[in-house]
C-alpha positions as CSV (number, residue, x, y, z in Angstrom):
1,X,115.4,111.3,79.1
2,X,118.2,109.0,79.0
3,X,117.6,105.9,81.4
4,X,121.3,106.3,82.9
5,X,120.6,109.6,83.5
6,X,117.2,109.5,85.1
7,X,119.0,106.7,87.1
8,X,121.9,109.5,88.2
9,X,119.1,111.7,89.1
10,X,117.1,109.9,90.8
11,X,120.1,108.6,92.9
12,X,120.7,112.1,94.7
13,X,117.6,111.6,96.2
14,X,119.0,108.9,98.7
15,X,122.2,110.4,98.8
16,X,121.2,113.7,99.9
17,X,118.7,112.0,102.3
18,X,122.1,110.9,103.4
19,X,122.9,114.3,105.1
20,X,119.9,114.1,107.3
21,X,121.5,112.9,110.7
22,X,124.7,115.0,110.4
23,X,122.9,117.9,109.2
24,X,120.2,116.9,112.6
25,X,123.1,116.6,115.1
26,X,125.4,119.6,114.2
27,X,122.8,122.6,113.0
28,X,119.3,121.3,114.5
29,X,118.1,122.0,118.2
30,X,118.2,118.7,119.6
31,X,114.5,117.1,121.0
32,X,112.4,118.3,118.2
33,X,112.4,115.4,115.6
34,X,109.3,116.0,114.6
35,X,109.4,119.6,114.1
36,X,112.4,119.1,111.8
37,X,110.1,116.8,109.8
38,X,107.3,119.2,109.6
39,X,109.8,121.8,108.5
40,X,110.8,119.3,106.0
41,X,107.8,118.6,104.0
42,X,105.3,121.3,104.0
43,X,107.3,124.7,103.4
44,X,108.8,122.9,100.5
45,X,105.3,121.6,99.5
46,X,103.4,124.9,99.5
47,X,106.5,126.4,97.5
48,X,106.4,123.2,95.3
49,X,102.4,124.2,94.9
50,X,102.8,127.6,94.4
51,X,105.6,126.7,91.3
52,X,103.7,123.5,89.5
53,X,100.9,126.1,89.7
54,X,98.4,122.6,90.0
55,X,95.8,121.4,92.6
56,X,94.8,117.9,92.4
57,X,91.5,117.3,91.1
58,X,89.2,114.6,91.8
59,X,89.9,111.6,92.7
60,X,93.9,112.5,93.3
61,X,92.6,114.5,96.5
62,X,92.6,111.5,97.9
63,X,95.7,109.6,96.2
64,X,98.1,112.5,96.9
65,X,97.0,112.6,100.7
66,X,97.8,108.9,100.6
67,X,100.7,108.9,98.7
68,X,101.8,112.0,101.0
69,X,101.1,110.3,104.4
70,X,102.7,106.8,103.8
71,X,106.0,108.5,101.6
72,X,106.5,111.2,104.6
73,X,103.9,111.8,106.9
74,X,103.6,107.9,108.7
75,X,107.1,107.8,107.5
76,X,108.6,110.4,110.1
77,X,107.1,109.6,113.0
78,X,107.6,106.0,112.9
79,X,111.5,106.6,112.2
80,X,111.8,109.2,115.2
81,X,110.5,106.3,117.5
82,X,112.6,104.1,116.0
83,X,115.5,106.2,116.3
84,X,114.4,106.9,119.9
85,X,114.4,103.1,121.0
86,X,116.5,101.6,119.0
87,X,121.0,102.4,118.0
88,X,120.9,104.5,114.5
89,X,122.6,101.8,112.8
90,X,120.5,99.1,114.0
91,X,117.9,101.1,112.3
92,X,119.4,101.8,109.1
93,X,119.8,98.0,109.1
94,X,116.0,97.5,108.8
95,X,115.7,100.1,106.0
96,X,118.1,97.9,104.2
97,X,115.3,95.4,104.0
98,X,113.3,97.9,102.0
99,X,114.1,96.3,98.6
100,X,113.2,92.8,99.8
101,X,109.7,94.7,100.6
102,X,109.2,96.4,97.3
103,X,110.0,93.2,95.6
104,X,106.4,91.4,97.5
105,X,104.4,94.5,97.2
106,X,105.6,94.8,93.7
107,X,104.4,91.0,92.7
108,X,100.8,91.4,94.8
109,X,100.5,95.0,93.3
110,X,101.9,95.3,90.3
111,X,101.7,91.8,89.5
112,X,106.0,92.2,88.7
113,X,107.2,89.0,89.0
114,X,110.4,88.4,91.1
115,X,113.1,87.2,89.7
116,X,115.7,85.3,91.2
117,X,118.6,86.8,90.4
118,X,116.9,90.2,91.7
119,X,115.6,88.6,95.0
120,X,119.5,87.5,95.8
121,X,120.4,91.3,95.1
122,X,117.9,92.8,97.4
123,X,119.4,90.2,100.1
124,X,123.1,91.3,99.3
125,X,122.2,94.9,99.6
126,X,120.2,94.5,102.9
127,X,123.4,92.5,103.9
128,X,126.0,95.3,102.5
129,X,123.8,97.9,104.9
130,X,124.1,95.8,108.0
131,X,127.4,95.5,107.8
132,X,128.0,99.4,107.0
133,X,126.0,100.3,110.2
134,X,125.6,98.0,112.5
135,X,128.4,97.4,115.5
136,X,128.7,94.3,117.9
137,X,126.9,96.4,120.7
138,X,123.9,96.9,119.1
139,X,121.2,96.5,121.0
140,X,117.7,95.4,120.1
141,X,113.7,96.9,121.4
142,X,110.6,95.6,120.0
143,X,108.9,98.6,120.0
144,X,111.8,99.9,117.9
145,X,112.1,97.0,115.6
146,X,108.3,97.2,114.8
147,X,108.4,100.9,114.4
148,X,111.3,101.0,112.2
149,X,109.8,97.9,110.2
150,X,106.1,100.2,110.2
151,X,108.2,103.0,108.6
152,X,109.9,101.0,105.5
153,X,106.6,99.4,105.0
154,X,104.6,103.0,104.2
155,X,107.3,104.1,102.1
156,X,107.7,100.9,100.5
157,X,103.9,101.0,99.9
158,X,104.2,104.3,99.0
159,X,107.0,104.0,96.1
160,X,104.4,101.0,94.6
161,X,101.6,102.9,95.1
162,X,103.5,105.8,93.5
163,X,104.3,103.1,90.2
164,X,100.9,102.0,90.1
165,X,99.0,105.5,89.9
166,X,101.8,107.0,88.0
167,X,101.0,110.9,87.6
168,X,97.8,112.5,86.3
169,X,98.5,114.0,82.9
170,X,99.7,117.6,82.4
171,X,101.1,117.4,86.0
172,X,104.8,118.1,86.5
173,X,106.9,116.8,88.7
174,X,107.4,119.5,90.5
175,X,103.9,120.0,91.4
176,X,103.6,116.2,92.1
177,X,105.8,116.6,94.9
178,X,104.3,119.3,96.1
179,X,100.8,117.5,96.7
180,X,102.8,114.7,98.2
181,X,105.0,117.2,100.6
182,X,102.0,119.3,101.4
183,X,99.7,116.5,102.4
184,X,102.7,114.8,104.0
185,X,103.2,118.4,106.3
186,X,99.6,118.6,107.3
187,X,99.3,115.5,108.7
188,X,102.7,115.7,111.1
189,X,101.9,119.7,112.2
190,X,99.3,118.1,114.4
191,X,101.0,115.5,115.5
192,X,104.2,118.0,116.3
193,X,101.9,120.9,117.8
194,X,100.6,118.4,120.0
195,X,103.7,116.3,121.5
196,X,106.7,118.2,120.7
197,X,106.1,121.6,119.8
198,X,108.5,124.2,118.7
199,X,111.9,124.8,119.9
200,X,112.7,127.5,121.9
201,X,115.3,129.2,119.7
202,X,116.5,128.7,116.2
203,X,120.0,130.4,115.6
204,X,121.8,131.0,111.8
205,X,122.7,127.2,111.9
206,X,119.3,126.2,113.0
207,X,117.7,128.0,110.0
208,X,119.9,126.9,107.3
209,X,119.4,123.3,108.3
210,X,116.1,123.4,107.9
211,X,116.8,125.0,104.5
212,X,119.1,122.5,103.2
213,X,116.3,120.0,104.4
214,X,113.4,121.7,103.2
215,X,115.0,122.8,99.7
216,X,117.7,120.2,99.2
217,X,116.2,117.4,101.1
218,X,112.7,118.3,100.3
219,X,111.4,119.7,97.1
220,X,114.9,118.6,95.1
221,X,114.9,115.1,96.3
222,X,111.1,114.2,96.1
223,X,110.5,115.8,93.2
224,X,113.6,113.8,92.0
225,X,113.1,110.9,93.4
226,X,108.9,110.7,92.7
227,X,110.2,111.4,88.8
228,X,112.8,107.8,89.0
229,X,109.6,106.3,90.7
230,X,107.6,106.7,87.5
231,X,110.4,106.1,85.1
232,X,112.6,103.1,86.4
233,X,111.6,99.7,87.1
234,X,109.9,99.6,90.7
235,X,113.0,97.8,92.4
236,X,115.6,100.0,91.3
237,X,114.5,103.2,92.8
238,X,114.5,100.6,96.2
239,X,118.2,99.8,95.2
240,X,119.4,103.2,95.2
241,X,117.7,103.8,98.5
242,X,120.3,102.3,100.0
243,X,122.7,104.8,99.1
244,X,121.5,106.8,102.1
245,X,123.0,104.8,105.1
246,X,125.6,104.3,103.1
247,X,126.6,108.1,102.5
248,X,125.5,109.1,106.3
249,X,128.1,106.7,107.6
250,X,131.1,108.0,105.3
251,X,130.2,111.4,106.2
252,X,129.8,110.8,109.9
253,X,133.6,109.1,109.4
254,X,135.0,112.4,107.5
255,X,133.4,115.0,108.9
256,X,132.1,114.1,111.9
257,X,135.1,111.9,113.1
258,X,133.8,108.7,114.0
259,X,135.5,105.6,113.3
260,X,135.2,103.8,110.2
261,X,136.7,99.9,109.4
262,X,137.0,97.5,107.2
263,X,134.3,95.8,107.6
264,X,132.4,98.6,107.0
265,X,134.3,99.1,103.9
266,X,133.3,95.8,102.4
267,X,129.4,96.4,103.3
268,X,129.9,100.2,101.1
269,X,131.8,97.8,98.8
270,X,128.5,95.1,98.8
271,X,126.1,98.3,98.5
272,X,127.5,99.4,95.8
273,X,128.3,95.9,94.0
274,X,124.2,95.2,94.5
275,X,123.3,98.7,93.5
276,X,125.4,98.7,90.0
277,X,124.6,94.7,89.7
278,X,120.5,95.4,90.2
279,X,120.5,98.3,87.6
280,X,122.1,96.4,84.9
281,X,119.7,93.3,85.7
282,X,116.6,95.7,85.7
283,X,117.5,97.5,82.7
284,X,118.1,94.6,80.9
285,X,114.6,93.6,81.9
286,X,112.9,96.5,81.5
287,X,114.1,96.6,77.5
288,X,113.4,92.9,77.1
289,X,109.3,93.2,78.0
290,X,109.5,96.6,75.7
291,X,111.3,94.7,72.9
292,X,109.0,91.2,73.8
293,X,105.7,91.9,75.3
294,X,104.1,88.8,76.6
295,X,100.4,89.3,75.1
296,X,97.7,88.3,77.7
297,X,94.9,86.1,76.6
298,X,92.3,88.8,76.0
299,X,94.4,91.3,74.5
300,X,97.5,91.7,72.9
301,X,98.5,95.3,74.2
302,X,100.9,95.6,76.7
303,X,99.5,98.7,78.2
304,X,99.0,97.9,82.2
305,X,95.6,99.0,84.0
306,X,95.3,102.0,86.1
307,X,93.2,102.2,89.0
């Protein structure tokens, strides 16, 4: 496919991730984060299964539950106690820093080399987010700050784990997700059964947020964005990432009616400069190794090792 469009489709991933608060606060019953999670990943991983019609095999048994518990299962429960202990946008303002992470995992990892010129636009995105979300009254907790930190690490690893393991062959995306969802699922129902539970009703709303999560949010987006992982340049699925802050704050402005200024304006307008700026500088990249492979000493094929 196209790279601009694998980059377009990979991009709803984020932005419909976007939805997820006001989608939470208007249709969800409130006090069950967890459950919402759960309802999140493994109904739209079984479905997933059931349509890839594949089972890992071998040694993915153990790569998809990995891959599945640092994407969304660690993921979730380390954002709900972040989100518990610490304001949303001060939050969202950590997740920003999830480029700047990719970009180290990527170079111990992957062995990419960072650039630069890439590093700077990890750092203007990260900057763009804080100043989309974040307010003078902020407050800070440590707990929160290390748990919202703990959750853009797993995913980070994830997405570079993800890269490195790419996708066993004659597997669809579609069934990729699935293992990723599924294993994801089974590792929070525990953990919701345990200290949450299930609410006590679940009216029409209730039940078609947890659709557009499950469906939309869920087997669309991962299967989406798992596809971009694979395809684009490690960083830039990172870059587009922060398209999700980004949209839940210009929703919560025209839907939900909170206030929006103009210095939140600049930081969309910063996002969006580091976004568009980082694609261009990754694809340009990307086509220079394909074009000029740098041959290593043993071998001159540029194929990378998979482990």
């Amino acid at each position: 496919m196209n790279p601009l469009a694998t980059l377009l489709l990979t991009a709803l991933a984020p932005i419909s991730w976007g939805t997820t608060y006001l989608v939470t606060t208007e249709l969800l019953p409130p006090g069950h984060p967890l459950f919402a999670g759960l309802m999140r990943a493994l109904p739209a991983g079984l479905l997933a299964i059931a349509i890839g019609r594949r089972l890992p095999s071998g040694g993915w048994w153990l790569r998809a539950a990995v891959l599945g518990i640092l994407n969304i299962g660690a993921f979730f429960p380390l954002l709900f106690l972040a989100a518990e202990r610490l304001p949303g946008g001060v939050a969202a303002a950590v997740a920003g820093a999830q480029p700047l992470i990719i970009l180290g995992l990527g170079a111990l990892v992957l062995r990419d080399r960072i650039r630069p010129l890439t590093a700077a636009i990890a750092t203007a995105g990260a900057g763009g987010v804080a100043l989309v979300v974040l307010s003078p009254a902020a407050g800070l907790d440590t707990l929160g700050i290390i748990a919202a930190l703990g959750g853009v690490v797993a995913t980070a690893a994830g997405m570079v784990l993800t890269k490195r393991w790419g996708r066993p062959a004659g597997v669809g995306p579609v069934a990729y997700a699935g293992w990723q969802l599924t294993a994801g699922g089974l590792f929070l129902l525990p953990l919701t059964l345990l200290w949450e539970g299930v609410p006590a009703q679940i009216d029409a709303g209730a039940l078609l947020g947890y659709l557009w999560l499950g469906i939309v949010g869920g087997l669309i987006a991962y299967t989406l964005w798992f596809r971009g992982i694979q395809a684009l340049p490690v960083i830039a699925p990172g870059l587009l990432a922060l398209l999700s802050p980004v949209v839940a704050t210009v929703l919560g402005a025209t839907i939900a009616g909170e206030s929006f200024t103009a210095i939140q304006l600049i930081g969309i307008t910063v996002v969006l400069a580091a976004l568009i700026t980082g694609q261009i500088v990754t694809g340009r990249a990307a086509r220079s190794r394909t074009l000029h492979p740098v041959a290593g000493p043993a071998s001159s094929s540029p194929t990378p090792t998979r482990s």
